[in-house]
C-alpha positions as MATLAB code, in Angstrom:
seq = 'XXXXXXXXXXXXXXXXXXXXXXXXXXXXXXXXXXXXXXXXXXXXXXXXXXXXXXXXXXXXXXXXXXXXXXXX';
ca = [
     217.272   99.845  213.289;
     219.205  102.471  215.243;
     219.816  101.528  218.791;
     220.355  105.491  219.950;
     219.706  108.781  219.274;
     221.280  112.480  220.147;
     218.953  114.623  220.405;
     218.826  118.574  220.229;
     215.449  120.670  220.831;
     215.377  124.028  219.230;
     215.647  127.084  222.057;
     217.377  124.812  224.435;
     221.187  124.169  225.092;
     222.392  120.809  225.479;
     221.859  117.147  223.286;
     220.423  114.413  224.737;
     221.252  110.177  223.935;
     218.293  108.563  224.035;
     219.056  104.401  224.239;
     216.164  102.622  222.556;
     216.548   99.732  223.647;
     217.059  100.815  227.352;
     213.757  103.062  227.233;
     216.321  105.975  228.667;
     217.286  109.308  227.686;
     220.567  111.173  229.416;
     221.813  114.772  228.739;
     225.186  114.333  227.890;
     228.344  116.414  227.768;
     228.867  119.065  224.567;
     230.559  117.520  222.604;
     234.505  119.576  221.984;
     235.726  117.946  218.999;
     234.518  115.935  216.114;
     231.446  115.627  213.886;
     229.248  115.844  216.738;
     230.616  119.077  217.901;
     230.569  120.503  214.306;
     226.838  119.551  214.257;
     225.957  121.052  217.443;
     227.638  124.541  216.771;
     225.413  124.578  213.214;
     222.383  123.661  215.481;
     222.511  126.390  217.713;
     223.525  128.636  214.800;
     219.386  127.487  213.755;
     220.809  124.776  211.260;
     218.443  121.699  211.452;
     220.303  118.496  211.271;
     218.456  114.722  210.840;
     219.942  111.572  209.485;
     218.496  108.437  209.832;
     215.143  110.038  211.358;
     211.757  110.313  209.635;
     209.737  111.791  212.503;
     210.304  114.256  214.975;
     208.037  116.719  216.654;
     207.845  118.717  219.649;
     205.024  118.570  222.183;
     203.880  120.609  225.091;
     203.199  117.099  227.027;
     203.047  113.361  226.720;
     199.210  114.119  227.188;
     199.076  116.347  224.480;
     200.558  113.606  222.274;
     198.230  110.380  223.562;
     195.255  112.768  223.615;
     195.230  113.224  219.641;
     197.947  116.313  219.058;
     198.864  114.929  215.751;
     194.813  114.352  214.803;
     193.005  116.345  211.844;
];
């Protein structure tokens, strides 16, 4: 299983590493150079990027997501 993840949200600048195994998430730097960079510049271009991930969705609140957002 993957230990981290970088994280982009569409609308917003910036990528995030969330550590799984820490329970944290940390903005971190933009990337300069390097695959990461490359992948950032297409996301903000509206490019979506996932590898290795087989859910992801946005939410207004954790509430919104324990209180049945994903129901019916």
């Amino acid at each position: 299983m993957a230990k981290v993840l970088v994280i982009g949200v569409a609308g917003e600048d910036g990528l995030y590493l969330a550590d799984l195994d820490a329970g944290t998430i940390a903005k971190i730097p933009a990337p300069t150079k390097g695959a990461l960079a490359s992948a950032d510049q297409l996301r903000a271009s509206g490019v979506v990027i996932t590898k290795g991930v087989n859910l992801a969705v946005t939410a207004q609140s954790t509430a919104s997501v324990s209180g049945g957002f994903m129901d019916g």
